[in-house]
TIVO-2410 file (N, C-alpha, C; in nm, 3 decimals):
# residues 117
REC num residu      c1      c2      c3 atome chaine
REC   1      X   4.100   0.368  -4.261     N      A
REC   1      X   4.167   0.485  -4.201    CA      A
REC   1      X   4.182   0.468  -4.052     C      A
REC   2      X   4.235   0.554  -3.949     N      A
REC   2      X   4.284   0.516  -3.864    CA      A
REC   2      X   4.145   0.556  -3.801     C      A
REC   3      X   4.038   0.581  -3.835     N      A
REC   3      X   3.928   0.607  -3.785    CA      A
REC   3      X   3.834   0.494  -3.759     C      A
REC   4      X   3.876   0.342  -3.810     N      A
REC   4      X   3.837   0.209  -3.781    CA      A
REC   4      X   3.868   0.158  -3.678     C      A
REC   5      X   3.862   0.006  -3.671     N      A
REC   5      X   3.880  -0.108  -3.568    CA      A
REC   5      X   4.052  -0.140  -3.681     C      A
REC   6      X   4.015  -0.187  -3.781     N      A
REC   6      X   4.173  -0.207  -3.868    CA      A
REC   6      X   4.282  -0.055  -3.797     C      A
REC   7      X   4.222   0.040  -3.794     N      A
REC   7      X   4.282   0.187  -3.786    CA      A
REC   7      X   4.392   0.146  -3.677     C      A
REC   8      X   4.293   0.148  -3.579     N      A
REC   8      X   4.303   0.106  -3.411    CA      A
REC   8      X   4.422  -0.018  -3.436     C      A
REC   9      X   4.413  -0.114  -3.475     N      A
REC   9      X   4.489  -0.239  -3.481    CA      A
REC   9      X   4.589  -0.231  -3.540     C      A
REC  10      X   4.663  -0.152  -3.646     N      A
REC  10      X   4.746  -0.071  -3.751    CA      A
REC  10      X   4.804   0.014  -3.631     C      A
REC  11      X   4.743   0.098  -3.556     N      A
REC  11      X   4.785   0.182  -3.496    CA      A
REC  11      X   4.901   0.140  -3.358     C      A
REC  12      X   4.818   0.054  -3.262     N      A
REC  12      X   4.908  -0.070  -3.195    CA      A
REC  12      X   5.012  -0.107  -3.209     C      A
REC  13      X   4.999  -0.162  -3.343     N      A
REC  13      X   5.136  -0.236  -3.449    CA      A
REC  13      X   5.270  -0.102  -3.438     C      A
REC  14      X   5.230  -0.027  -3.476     N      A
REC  14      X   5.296   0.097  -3.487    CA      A
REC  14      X   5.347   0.125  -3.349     C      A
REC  15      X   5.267   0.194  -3.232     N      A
REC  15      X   5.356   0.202  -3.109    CA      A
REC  15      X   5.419   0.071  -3.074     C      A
REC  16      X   5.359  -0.062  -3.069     N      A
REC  16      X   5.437  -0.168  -3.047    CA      A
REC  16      X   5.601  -0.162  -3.114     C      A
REC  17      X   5.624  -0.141  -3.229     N      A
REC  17      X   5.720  -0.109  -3.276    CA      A
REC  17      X   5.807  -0.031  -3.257     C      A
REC  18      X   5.741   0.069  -3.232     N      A
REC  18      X   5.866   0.195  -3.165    CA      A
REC  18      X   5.928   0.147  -3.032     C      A
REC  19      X   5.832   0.104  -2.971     N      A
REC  19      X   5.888   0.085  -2.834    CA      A
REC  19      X   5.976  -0.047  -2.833     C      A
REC  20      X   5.962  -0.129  -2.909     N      A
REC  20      X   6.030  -0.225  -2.952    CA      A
REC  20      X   6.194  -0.169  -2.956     C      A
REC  21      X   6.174  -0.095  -3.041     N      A
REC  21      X   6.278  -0.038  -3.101    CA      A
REC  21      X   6.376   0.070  -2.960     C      A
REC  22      X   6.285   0.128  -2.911     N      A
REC  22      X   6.348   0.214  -2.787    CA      A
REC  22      X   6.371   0.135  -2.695     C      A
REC  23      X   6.345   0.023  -2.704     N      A
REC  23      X   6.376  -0.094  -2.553    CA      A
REC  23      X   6.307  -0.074  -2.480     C      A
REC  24      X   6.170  -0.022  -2.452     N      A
REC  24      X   6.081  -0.030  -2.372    CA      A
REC  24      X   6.093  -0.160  -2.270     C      A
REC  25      X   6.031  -0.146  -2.191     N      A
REC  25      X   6.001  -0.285  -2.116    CA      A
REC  25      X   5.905  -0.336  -2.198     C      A
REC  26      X   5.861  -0.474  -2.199     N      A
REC  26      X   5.806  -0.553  -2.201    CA      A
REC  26      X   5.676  -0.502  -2.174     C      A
REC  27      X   5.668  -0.566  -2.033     N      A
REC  27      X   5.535  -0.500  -1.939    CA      A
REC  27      X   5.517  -0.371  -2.031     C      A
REC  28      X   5.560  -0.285  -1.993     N      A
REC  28      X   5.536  -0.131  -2.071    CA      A
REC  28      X   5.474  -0.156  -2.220     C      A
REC  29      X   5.523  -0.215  -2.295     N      A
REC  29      X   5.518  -0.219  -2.436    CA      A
REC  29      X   5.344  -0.315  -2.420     C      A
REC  30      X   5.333  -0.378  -2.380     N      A
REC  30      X   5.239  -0.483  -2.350    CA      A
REC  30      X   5.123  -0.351  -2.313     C      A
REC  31      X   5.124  -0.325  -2.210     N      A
REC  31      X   5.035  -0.204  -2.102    CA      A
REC  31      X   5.024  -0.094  -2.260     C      A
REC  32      X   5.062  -0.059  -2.291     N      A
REC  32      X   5.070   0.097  -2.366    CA      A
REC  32      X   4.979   0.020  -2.519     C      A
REC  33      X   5.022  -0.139  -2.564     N      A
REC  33      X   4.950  -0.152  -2.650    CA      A
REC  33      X   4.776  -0.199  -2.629     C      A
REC  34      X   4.794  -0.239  -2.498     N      A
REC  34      X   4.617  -0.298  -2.449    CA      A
REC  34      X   4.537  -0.159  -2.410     C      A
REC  35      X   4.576  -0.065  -2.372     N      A
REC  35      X   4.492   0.050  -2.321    CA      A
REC  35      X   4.490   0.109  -2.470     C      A
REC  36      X   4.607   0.166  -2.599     N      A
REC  36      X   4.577   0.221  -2.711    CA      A
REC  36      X   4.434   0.092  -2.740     C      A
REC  37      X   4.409  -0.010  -2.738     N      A
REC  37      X   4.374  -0.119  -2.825    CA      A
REC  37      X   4.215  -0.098  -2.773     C      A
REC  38      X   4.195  -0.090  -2.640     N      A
REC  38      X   4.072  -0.064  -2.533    CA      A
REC  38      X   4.023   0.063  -2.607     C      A
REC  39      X   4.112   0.179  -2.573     N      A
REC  39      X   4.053   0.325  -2.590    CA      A
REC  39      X   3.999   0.355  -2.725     C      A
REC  40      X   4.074   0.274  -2.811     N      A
REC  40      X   4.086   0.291  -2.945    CA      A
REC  40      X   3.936   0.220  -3.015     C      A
REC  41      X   3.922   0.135  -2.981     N      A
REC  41      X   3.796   0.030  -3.011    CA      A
REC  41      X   3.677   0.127  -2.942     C      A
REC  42      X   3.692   0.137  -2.806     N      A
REC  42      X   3.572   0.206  -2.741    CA      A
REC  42      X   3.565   0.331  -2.821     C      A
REC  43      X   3.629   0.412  -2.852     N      A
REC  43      X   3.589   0.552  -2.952    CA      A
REC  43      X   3.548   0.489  -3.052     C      A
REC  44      X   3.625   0.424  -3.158     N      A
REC  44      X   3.532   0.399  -3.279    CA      A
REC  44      X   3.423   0.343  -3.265     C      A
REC  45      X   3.351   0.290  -3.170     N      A
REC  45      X   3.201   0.203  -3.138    CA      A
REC  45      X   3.142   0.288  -3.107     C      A
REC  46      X   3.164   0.440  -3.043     N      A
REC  46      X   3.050   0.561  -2.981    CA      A
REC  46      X   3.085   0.599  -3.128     C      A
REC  47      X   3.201   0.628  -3.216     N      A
REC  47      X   3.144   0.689  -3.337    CA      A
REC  47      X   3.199   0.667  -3.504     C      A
REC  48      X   3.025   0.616  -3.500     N      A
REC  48      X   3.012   0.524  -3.588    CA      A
REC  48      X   3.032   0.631  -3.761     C      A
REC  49      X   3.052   0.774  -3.730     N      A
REC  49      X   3.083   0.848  -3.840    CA      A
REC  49      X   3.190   0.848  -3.934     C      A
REC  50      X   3.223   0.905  -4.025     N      A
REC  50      X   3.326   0.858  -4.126    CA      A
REC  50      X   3.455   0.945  -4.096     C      A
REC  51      X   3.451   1.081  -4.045     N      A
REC  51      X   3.554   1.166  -4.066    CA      A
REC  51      X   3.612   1.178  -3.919     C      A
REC  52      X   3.583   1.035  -3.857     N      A
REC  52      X   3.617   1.016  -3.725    CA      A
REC  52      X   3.779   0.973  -3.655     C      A
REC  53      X   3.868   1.043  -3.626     N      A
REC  53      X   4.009   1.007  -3.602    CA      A
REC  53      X   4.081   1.014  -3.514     C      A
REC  54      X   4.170   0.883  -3.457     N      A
REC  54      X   4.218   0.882  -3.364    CA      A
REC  54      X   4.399   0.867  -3.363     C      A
REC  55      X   4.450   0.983  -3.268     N      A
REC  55      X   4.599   0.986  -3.308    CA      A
REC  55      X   4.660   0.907  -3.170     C      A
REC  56      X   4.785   0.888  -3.171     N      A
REC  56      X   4.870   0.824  -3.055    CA      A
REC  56      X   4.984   0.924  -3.051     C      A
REC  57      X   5.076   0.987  -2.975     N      A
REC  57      X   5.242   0.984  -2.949    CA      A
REC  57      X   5.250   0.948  -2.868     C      A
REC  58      X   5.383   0.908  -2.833     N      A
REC  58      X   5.502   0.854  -2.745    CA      A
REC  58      X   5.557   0.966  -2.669     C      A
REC  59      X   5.581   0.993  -2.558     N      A
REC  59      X   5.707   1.084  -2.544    CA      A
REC  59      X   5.782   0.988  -2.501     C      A
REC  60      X   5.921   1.002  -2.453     N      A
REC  60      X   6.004   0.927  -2.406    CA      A
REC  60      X   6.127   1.037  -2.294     C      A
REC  61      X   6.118   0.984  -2.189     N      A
REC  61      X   6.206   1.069  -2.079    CA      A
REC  61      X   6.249   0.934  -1.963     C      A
REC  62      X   6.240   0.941  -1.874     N      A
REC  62      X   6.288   0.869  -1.771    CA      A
REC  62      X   6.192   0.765  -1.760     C      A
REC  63      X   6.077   0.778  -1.817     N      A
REC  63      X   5.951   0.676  -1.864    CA      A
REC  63      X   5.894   0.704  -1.973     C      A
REC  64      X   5.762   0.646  -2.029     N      A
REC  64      X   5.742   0.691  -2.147    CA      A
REC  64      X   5.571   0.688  -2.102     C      A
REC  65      X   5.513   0.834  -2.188     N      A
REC  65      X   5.408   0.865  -2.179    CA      A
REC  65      X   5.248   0.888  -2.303     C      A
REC  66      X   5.216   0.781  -2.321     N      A
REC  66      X   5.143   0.748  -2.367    CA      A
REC  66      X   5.071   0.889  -2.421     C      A
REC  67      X   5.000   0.953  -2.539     N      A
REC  67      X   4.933   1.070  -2.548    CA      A
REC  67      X   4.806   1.030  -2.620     C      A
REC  68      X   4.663   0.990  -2.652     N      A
REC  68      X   4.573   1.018  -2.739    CA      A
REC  68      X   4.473   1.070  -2.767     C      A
REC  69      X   4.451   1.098  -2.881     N      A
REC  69      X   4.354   1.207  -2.917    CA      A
REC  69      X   4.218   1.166  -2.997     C      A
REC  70      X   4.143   1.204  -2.969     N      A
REC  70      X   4.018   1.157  -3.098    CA      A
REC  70      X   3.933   1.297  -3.103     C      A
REC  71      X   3.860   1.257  -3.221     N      A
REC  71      X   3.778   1.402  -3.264    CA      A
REC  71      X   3.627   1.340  -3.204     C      A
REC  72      X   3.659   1.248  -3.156     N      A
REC  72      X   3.487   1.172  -3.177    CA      A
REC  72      X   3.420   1.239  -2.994     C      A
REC  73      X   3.293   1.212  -2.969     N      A
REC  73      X   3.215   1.275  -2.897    CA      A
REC  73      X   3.298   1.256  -2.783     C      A
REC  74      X   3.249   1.338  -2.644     N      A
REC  74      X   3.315   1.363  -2.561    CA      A
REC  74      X   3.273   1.204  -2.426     C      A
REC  75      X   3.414   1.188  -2.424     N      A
REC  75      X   3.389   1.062  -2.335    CA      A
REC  75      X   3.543   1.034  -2.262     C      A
REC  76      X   3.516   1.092  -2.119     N      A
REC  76      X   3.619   1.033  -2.061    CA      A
REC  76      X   3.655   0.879  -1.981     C      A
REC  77      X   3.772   0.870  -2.030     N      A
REC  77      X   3.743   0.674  -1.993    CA      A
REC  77      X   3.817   0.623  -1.877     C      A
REC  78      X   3.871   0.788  -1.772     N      A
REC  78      X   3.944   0.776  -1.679    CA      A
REC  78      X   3.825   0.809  -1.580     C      A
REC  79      X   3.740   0.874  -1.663     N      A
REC  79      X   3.616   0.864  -1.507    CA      A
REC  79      X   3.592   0.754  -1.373     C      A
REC  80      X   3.606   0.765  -1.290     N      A
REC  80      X   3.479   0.644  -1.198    CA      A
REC  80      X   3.382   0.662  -1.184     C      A
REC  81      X   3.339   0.551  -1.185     N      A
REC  81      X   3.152   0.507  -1.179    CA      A
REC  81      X   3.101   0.549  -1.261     C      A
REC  82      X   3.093   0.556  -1.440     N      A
REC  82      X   3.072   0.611  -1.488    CA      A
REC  82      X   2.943   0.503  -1.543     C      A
REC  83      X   2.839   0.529  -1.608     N      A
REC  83      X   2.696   0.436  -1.670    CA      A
REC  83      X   2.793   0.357  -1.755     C      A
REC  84      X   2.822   0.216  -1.736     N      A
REC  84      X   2.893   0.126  -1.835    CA      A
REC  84      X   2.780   0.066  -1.894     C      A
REC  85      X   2.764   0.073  -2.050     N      A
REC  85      X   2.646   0.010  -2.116    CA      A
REC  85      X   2.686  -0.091  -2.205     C      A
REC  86      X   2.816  -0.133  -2.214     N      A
REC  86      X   2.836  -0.234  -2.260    CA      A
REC  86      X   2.958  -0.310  -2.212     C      A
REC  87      X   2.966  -0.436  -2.304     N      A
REC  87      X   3.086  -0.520  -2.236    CA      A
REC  87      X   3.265  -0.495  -2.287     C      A
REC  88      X   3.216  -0.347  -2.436     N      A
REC  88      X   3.331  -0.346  -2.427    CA      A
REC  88      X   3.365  -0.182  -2.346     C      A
REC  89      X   3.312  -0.156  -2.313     N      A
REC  89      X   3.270  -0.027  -2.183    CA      A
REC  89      X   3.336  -0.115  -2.053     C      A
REC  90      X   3.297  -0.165  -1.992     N      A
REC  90      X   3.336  -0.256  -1.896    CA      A
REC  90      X   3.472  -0.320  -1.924     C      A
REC  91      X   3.496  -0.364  -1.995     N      A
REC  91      X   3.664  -0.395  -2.014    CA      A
REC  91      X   3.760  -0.329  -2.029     C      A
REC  92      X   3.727  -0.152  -2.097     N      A
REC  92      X   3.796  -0.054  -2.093    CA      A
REC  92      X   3.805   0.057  -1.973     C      A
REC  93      X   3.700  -0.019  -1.892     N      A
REC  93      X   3.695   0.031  -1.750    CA      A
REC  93      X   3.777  -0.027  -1.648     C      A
REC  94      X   3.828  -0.163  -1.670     N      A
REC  94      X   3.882  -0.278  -1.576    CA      A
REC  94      X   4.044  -0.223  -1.624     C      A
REC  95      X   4.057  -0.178  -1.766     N      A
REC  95      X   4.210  -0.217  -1.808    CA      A
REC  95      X   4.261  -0.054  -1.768     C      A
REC  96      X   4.202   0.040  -1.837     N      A
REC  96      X   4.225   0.154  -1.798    CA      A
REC  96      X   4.243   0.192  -1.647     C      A
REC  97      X   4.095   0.146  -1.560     N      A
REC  97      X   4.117   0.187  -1.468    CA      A
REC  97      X   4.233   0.159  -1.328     C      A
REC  98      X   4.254   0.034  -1.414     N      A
REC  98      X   4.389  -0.013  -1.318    CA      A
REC  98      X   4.513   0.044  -1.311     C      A
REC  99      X   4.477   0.162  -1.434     N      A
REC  99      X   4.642   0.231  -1.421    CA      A
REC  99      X   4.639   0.345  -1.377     C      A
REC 100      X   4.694   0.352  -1.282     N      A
REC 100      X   4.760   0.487  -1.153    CA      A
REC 100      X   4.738   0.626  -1.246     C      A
REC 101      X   4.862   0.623  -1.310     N      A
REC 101      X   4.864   0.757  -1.409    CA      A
REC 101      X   4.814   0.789  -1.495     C      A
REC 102      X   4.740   0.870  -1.469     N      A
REC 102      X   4.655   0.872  -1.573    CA      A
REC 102      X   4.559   1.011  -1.580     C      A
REC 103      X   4.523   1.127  -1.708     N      A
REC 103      X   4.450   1.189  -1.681    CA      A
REC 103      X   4.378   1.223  -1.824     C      A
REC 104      X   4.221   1.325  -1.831     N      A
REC 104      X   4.193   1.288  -1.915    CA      A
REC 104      X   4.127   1.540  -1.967     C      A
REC 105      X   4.154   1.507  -2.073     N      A
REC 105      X   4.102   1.644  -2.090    CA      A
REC 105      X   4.047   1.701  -2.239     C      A
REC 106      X   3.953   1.764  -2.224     N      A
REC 106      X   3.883   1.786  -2.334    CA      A
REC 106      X   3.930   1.915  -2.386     C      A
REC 107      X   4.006   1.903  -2.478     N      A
REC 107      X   4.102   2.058  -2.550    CA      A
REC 107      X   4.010   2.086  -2.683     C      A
REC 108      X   3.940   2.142  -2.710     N      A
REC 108      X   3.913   2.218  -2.837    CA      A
REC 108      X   3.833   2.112  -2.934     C      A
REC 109      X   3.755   2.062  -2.867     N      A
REC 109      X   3.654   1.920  -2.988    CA      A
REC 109      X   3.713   1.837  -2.916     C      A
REC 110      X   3.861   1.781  -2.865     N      A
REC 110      X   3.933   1.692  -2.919    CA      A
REC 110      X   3.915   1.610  -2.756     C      A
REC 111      X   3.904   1.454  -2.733     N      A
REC 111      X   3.920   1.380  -2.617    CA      A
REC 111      X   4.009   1.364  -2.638     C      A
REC 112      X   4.152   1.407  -2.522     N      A
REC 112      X   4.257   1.389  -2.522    CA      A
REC 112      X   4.311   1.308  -2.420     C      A
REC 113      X   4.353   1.192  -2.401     N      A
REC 113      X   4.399   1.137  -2.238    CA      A
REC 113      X   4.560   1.078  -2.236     C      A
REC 114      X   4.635   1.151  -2.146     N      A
REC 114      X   4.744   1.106  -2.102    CA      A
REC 114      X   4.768   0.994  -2.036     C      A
REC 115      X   4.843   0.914  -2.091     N      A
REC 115      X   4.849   0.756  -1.924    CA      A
REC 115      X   5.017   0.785  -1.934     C      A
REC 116      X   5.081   0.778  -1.808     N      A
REC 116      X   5.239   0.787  -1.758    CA      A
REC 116      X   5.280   0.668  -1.745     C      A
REC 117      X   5.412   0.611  -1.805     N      A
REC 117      X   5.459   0.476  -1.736    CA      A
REC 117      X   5.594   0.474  -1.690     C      A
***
């Protein structure tokens, strides 16, 4: 289910495709699939539960804006300086944090974070 590492990797495939399809840039299409691929892995590793799920949209306007959601515990990955306890913590800190736009908000259970491109 999309609540895995397969989920996460299935999921990729999928925006890779659309944007494929909308003519994304390159770069863009590249960027939008390594941060889903980062964010996506780092949630399913904090939760290791079964009814655990993570969604993606697209918007598309004069750029295109990345949207995702998970039900799993509360963890923002746009923080700085945040306790990195592992190495894939630290790589989702290096890839994420390099991107400008970006914000992160906790709506109703749900970790929700926007990235702009």
């Amino acid at each position: 289910g999309p609540g895995t590492q397969d989920g996460v990797m299935e999921l990729v495939g999928l925006l890779g495709r659309e944007l494929t399809e909308r003519g994304a840039q390159v770069r863009t299409k590249f960027r939008i699939e390594l941060i889903t691929e980062e964010t996506g892995m780092l949630a399913v590793g904090k939760n290791p539960e079964h009814d655990f799920r993570i969604e993606a949209s697209l918007l598309f306007d004069d750029g295109v804006t990345l949207v995702l959601r998970d039900n799993g515990q509360n963890y923002d990955v746009t923080e700085e300086n945040k306790d990195l306890t592992s190495m894939q913590e630290y790589a989702a800190d290096r890839i994420i944090g390099s991107h400008k736009e970006k914000k992160y908000m906790l709506t109703s259970g749900y970790n929700r974070t926007v990235f702009r491109f």
